[in-house]
Biopython code that builds the backbone (N, CA, C, O; Angstrom):
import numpy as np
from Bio.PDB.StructureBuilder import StructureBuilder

atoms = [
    (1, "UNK", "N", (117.619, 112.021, 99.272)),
    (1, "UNK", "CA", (117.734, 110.683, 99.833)),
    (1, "UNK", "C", (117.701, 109.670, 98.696)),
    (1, "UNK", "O", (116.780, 109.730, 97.881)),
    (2, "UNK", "N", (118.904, 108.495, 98.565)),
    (2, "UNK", "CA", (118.557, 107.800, 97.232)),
    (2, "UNK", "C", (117.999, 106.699, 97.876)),
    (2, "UNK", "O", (117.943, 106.432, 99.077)),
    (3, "UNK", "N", (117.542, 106.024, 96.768)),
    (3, "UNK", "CA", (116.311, 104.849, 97.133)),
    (3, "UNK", "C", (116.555, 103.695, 96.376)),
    (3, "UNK", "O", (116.733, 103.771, 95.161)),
    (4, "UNK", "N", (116.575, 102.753, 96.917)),
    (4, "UNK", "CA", (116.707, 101.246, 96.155)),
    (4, "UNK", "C", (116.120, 101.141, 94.849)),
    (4, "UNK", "O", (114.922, 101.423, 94.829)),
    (5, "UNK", "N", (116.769, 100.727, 93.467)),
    (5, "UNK", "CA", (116.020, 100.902, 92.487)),
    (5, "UNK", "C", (114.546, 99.696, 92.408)),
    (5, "UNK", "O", (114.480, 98.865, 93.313)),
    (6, "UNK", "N", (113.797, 99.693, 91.654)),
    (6, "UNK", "CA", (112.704, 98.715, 92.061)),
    (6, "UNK", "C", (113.456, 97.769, 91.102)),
    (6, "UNK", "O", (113.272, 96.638, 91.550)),
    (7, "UNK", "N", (114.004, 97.724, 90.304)),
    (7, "UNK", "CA", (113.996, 96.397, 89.388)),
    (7, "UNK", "C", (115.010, 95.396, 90.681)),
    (7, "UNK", "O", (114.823, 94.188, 90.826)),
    (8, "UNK", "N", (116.126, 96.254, 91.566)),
    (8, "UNK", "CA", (116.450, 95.727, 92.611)),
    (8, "UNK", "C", (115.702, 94.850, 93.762)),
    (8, "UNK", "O", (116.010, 93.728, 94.165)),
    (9, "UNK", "N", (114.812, 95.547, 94.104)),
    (9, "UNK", "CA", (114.103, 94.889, 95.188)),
    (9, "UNK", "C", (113.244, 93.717, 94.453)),
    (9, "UNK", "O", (112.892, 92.640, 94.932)),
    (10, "UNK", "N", (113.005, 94.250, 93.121)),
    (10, "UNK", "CA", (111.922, 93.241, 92.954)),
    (10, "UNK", "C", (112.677, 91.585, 92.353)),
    (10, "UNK", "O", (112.154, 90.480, 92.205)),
    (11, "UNK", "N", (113.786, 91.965, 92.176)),
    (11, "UNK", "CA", (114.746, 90.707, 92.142)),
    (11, "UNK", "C", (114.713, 89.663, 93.404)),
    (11, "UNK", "O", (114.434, 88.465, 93.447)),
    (12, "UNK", "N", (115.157, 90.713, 94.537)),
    (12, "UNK", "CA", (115.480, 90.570, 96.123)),
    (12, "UNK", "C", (114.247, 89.945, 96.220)),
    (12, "UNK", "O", (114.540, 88.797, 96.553)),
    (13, "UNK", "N", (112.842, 90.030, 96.111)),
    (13, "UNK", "CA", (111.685, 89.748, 96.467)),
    (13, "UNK", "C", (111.820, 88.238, 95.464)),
    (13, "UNK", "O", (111.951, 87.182, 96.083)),
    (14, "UNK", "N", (111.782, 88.204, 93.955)),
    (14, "UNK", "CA", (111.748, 86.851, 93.609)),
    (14, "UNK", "C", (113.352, 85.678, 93.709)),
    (14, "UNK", "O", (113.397, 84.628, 93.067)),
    (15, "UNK", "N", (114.150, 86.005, 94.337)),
    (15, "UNK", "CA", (114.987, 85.298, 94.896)),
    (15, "UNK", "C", (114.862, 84.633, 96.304)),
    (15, "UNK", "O", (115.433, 83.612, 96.686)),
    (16, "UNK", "N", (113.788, 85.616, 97.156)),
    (16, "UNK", "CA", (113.107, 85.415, 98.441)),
    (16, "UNK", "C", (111.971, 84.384, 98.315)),
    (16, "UNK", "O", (111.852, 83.495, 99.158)),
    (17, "UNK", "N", (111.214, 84.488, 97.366)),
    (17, "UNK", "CA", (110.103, 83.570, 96.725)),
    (17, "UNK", "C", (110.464, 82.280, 96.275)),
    (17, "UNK", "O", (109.841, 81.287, 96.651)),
    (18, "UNK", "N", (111.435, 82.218, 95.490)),
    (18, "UNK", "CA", (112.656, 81.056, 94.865)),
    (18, "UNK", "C", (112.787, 80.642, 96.060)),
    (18, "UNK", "O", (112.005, 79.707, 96.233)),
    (19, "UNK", "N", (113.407, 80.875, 97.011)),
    (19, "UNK", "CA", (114.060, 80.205, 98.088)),
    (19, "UNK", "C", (113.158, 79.427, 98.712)),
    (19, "UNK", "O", (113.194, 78.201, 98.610)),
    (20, "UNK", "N", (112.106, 80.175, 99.541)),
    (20, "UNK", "CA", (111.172, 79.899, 100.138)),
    (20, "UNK", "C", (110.161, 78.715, 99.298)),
    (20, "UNK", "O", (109.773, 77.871, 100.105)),
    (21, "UNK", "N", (109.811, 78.541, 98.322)),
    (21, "UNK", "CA", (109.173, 77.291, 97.582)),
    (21, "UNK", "C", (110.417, 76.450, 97.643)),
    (21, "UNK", "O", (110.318, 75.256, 97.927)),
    (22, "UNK", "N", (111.701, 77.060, 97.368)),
    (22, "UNK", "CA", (112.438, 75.141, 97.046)),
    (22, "UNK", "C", (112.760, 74.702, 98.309)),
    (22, "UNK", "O", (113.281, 73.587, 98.333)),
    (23, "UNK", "N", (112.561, 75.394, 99.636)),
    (23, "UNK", "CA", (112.731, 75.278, 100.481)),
    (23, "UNK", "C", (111.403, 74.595, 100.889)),
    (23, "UNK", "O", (111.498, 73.888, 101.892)),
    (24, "UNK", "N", (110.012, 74.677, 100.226)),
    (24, "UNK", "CA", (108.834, 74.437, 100.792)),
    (24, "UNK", "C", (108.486, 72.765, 100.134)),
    (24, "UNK", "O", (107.757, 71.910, 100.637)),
    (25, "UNK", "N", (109.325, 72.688, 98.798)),
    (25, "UNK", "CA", (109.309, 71.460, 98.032)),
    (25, "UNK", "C", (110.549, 70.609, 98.899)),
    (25, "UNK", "O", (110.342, 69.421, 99.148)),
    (26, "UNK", "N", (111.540, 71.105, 99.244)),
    (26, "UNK", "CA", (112.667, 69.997, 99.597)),
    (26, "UNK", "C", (112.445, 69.541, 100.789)),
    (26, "UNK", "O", (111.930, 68.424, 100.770)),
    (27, "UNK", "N", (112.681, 70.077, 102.070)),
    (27, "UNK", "CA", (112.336, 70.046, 103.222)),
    (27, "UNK", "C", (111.023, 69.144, 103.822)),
    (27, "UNK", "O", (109.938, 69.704, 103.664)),
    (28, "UNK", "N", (111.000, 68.316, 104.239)),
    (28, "UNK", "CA", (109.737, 67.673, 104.815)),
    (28, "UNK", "C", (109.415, 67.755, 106.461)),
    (28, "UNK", "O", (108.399, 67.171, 106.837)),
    (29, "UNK", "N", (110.302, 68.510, 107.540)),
    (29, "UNK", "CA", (109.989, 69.127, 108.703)),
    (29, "UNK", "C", (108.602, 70.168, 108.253)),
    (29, "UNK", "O", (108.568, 70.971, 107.320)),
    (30, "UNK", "N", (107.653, 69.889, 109.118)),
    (30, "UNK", "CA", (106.651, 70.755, 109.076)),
    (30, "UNK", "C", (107.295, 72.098, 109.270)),
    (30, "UNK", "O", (107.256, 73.010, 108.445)),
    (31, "UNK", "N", (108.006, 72.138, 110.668)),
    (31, "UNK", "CA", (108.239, 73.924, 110.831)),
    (31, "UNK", "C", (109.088, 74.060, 110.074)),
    (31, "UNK", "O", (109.199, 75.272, 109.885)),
    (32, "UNK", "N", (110.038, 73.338, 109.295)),
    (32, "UNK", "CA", (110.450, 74.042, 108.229)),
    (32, "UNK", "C", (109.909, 75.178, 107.505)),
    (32, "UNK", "O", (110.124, 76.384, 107.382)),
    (33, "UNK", "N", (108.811, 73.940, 106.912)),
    (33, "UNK", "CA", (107.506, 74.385, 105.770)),
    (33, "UNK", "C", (107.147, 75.518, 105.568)),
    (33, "UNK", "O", (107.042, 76.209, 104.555)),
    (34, "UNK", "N", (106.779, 75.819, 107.655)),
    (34, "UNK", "CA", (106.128, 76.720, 107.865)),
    (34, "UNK", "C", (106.940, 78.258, 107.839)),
    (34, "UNK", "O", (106.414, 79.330, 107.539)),
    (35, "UNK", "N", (107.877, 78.110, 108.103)),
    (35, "UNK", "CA", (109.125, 79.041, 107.826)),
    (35, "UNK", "C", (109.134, 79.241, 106.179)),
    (35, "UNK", "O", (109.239, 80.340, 105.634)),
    (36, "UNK", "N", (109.057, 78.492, 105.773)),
    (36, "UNK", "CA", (109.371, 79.036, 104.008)),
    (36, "UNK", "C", (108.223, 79.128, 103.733)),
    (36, "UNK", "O", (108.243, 78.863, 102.531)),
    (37, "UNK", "N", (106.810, 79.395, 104.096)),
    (37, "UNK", "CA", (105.792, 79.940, 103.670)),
    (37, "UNK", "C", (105.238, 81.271, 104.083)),
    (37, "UNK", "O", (104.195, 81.763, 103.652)),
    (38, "UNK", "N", (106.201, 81.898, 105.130)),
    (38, "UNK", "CA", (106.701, 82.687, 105.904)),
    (38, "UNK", "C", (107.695, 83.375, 105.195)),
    (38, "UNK", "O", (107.417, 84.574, 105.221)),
    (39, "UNK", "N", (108.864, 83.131, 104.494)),
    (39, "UNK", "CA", (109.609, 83.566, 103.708)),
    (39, "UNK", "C", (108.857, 84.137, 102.578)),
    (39, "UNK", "O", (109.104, 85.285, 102.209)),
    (40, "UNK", "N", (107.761, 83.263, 101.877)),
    (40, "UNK", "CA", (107.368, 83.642, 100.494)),
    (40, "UNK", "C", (106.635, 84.658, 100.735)),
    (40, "UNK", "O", (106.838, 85.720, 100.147)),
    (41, "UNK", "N", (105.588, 84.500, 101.704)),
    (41, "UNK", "CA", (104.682, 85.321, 102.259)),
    (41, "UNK", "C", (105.643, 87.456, 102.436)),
    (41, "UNK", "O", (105.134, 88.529, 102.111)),
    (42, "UNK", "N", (106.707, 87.250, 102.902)),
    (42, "UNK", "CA", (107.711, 88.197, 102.998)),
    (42, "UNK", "C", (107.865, 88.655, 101.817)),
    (42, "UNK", "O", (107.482, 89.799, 101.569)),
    (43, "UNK", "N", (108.562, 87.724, 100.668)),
    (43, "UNK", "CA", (108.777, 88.033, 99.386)),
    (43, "UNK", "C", (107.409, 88.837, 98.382)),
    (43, "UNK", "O", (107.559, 89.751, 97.571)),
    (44, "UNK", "N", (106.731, 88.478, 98.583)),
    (44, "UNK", "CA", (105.281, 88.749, 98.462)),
    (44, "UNK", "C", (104.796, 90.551, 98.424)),
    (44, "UNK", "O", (104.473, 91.294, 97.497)),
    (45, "UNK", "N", (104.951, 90.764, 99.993)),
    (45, "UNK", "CA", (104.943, 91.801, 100.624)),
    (45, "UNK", "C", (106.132, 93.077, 100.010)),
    (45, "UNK", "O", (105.784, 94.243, 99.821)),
    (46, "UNK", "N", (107.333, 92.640, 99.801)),
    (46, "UNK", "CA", (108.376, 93.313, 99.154)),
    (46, "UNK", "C", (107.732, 94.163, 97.740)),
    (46, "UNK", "O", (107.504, 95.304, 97.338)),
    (47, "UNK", "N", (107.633, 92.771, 97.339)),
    (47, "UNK", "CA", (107.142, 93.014, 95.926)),
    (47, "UNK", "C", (106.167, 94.098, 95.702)),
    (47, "UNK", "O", (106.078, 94.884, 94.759)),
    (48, "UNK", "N", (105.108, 93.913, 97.287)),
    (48, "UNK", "CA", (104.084, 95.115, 96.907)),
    (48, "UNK", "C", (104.729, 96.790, 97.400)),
    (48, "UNK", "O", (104.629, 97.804, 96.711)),
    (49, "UNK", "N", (105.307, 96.700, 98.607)),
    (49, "UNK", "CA", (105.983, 97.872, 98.917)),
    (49, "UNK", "C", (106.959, 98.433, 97.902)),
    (49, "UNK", "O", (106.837, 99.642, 97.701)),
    (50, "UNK", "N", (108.010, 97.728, 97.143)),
    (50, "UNK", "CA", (108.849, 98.472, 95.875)),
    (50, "UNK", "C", (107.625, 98.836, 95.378)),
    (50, "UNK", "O", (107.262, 99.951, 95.752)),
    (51, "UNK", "N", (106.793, 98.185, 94.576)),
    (51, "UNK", "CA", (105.802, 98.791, 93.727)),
    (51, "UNK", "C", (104.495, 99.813, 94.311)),
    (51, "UNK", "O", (103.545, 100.181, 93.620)),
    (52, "UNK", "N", (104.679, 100.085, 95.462)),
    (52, "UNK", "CA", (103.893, 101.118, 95.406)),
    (52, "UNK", "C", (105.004, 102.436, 96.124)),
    (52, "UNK", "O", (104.563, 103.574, 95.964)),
    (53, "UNK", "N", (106.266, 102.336, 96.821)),
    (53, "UNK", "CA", (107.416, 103.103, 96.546)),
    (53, "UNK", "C", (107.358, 103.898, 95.014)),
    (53, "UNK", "O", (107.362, 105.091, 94.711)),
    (54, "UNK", "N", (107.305, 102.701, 94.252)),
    (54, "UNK", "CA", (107.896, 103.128, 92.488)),
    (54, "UNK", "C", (106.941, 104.669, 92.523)),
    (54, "UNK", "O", (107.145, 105.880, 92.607)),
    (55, "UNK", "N", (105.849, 103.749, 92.404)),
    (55, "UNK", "CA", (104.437, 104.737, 92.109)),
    (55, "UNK", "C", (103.920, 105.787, 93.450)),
    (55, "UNK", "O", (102.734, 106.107, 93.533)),
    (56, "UNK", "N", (104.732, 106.169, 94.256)),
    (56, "UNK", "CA", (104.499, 106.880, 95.093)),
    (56, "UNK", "C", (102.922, 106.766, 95.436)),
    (56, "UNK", "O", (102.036, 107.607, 95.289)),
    (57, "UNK", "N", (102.869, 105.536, 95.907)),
    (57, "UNK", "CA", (100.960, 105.359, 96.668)),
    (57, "UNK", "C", (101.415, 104.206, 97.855)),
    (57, "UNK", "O", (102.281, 103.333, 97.919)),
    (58, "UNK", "N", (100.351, 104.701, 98.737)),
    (58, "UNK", "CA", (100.429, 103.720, 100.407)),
    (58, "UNK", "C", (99.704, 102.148, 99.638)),
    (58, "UNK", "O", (100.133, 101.063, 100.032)),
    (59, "UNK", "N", (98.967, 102.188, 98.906)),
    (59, "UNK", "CA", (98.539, 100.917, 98.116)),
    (59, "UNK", "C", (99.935, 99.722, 98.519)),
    (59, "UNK", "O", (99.565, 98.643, 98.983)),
    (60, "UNK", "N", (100.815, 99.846, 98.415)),
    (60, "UNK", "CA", (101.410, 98.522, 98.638)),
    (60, "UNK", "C", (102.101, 98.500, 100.565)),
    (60, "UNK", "O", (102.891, 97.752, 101.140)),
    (61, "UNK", "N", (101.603, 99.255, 100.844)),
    (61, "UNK", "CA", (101.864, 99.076, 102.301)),
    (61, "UNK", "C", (100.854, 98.906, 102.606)),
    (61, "UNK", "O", (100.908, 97.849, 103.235)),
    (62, "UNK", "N", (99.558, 99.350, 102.596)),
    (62, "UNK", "CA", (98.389, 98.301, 102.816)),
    (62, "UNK", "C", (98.538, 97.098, 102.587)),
    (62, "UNK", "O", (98.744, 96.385, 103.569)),
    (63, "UNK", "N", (98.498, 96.586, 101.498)),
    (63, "UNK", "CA", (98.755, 95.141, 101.062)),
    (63, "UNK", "C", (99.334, 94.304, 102.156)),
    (63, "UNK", "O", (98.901, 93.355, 102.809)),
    (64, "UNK", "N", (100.768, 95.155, 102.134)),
    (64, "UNK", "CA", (101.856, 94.294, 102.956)),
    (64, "UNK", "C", (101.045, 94.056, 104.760)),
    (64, "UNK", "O", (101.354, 93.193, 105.582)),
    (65, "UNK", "N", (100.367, 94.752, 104.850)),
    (65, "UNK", "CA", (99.751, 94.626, 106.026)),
    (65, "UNK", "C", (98.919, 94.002, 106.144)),
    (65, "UNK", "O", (98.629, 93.670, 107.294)),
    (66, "UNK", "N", (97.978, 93.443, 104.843)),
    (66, "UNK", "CA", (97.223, 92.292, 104.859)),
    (66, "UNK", "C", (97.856, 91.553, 104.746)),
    (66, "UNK", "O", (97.158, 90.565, 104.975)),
    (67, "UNK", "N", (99.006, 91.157, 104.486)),
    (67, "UNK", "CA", (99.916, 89.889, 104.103)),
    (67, "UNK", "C", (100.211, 89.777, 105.457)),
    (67, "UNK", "O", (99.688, 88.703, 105.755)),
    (68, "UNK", "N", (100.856, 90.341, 106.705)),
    (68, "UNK", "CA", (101.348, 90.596, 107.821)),
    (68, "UNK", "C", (100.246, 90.016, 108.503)),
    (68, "UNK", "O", (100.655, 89.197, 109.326)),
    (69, "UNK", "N", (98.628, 90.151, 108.479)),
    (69, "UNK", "CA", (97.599, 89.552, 109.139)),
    (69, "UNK", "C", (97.288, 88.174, 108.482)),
    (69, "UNK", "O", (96.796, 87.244, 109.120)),
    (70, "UNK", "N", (97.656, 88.101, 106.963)),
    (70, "UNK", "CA", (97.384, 86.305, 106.677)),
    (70, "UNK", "C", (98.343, 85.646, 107.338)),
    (70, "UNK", "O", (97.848, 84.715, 107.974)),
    (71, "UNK", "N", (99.899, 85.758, 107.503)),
    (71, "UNK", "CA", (100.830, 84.987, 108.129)),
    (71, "UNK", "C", (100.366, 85.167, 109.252)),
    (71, "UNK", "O", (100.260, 84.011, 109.661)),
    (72, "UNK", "N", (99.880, 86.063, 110.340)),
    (72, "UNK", "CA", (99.881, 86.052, 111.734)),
    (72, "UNK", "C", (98.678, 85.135, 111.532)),
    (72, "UNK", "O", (98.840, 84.261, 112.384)),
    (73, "UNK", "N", (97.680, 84.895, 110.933)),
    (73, "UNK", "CA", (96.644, 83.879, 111.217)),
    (73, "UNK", "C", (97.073, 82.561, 110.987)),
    (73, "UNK", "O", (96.852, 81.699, 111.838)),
    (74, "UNK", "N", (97.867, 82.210, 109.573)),
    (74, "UNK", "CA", (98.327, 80.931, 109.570)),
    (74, "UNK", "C", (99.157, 80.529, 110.089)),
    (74, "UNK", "O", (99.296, 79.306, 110.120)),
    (75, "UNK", "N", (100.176, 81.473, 110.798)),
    (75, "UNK", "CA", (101.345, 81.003, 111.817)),
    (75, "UNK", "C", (100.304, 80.288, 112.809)),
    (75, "UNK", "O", (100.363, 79.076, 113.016)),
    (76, "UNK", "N", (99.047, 81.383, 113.597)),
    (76, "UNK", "CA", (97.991, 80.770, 114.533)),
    (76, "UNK", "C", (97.822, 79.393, 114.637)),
    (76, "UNK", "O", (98.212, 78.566, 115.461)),
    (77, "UNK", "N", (96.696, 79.281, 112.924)),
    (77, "UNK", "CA", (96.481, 78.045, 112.741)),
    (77, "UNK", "C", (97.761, 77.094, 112.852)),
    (77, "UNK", "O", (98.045, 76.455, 113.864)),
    (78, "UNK", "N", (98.396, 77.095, 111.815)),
    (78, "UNK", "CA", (99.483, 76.145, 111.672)),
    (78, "UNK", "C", (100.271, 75.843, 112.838)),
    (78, "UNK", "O", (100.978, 74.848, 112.678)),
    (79, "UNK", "N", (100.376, 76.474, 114.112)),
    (79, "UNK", "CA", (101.430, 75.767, 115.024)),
    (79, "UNK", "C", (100.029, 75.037, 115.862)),
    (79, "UNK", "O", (100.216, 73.969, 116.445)),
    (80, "UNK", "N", (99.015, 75.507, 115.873)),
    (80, "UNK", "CA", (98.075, 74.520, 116.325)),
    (80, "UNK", "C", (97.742, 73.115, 115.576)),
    (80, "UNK", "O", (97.596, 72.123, 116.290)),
    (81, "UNK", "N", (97.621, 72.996, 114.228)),
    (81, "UNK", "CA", (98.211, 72.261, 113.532)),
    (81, "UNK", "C", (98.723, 70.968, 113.661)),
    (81, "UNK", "O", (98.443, 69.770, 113.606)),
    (82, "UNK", "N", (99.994, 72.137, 113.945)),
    (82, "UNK", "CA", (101.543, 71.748, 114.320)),
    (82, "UNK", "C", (101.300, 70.412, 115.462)),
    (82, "UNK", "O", (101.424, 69.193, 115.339)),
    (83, "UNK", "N", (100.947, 71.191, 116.465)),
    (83, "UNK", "CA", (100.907, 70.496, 117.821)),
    (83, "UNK", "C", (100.118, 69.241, 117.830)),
    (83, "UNK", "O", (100.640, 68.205, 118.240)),
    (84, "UNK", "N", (98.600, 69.272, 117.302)),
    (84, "UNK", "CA", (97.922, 68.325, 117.092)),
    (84, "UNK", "C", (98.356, 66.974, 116.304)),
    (84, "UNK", "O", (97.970, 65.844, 116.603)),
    (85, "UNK", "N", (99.043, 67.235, 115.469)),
    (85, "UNK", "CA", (100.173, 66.857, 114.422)),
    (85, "UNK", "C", (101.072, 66.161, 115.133)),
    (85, "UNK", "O", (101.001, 64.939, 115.005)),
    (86, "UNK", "N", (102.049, 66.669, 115.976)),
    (86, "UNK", "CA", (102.627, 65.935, 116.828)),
    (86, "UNK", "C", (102.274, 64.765, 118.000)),
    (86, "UNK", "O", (102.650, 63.606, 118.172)),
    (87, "UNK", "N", (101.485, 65.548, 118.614)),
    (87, "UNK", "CA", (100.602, 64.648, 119.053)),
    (87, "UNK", "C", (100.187, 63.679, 119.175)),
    (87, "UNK", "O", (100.102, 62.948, 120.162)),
    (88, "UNK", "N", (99.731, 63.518, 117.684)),
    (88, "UNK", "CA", (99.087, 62.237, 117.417)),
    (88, "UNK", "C", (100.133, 60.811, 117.161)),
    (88, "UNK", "O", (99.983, 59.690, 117.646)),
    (89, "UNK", "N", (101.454, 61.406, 116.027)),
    (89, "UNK", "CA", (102.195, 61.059, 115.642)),
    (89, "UNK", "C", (103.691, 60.975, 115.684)),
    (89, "UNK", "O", (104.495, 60.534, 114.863)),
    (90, "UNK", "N", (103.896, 61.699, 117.260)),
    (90, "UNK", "CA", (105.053, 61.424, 117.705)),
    (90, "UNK", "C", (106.284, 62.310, 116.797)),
    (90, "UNK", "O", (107.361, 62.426, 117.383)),
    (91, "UNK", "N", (106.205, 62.751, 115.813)),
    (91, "UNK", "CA", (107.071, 63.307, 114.924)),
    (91, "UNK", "C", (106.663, 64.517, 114.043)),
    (91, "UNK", "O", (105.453, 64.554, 113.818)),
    (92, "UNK", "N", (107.381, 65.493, 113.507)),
    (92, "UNK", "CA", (107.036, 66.605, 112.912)),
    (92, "UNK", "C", (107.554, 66.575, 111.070)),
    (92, "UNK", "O", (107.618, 67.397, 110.156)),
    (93, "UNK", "N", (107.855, 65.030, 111.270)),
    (93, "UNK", "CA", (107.938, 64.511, 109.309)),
    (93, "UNK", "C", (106.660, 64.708, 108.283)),
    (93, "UNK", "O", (105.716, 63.918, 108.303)),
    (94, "UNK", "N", (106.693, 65.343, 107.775)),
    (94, "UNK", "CA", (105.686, 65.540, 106.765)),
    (94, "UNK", "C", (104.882, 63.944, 105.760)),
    (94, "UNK", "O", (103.808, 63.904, 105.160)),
    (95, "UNK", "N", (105.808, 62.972, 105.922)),
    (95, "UNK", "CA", (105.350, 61.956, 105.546)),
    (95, "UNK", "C", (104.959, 60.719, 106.232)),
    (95, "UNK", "O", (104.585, 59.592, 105.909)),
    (96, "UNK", "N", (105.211, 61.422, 107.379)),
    (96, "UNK", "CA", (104.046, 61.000, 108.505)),
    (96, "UNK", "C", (102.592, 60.670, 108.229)),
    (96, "UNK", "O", (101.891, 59.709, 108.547)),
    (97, "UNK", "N", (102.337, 61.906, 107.451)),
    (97, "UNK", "CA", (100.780, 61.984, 107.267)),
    (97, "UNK", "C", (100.015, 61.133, 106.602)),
    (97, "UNK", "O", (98.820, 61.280, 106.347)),
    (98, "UNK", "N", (100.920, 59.955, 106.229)),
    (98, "UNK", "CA", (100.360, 59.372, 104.699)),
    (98, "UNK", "C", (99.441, 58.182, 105.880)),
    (98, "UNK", "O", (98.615, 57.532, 105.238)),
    (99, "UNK", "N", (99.448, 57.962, 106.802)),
    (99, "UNK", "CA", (98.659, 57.141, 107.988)),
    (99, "UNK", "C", (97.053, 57.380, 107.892)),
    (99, "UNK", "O", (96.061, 56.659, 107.991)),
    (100, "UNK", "N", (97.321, 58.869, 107.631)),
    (100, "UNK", "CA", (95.816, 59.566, 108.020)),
    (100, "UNK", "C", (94.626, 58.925, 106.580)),
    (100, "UNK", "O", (93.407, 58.926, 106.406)),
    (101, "UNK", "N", (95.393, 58.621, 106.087)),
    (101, "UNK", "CA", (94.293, 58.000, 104.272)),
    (101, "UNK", "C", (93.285, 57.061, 105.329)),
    (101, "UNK", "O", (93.296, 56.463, 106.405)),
    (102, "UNK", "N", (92.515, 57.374, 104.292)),
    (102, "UNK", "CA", (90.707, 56.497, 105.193)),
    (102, "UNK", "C", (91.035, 55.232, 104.003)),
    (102, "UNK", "O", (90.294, 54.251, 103.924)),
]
sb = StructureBuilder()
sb.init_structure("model")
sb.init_model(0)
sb.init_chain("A")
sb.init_seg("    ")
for serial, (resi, resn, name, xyz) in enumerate(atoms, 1):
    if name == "N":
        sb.init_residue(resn, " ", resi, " ")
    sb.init_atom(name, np.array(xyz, "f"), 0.0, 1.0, " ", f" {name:<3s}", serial, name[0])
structure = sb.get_structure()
């Protein structure tokens, strides 16, 4: 069976990472945001599965499965967030927030 080389994936993974930050810097929709922190979070996970593929150990599929439970918690938090966010402020613009300064 042939197998993706790692210097491959691990490209695929920091092109996924690339995206997801300039996507997290450009964008000012919150669920954007939250989508490209979601992306990186992915890229992340890649990175650990090629590298423990390479090295024949479950070590990076663990990982990826703690990564899989930090996004499922901050997706949690964050669309609650989200909502409260809206809420208050009628809109899901990130520079919205600049109201909230004491």
């Amino acid at each position: 069976m042939a197998s993706v080389p790692m210097e491959h994936a691990l490209v695929l993974a920091a092109v996924l990472f690339a995206l997801g930050l300039a996507g997290l810097l450009v964008r000012r929709n919150i669920i954007f945001m939250l989508m490209c922190l979601e992306i990186m979070f992915n890229a992340a996970g890649l990175a650990f599965v090629a590298a423990g593929a390479r090295w024949a150990q479950a070590d990076g599929q663990v990982m990826f499965m703690m990564i899989l439970t930090v996004a499922a918690a901050e997706v949690a938090v964050g669309l609650a967030l989200l909502l409260g966010f809206y809420h208050h402020f009628k809109t899901l613009d990130a520079d919205a927030a600049e109201g909230m300064r004491g």
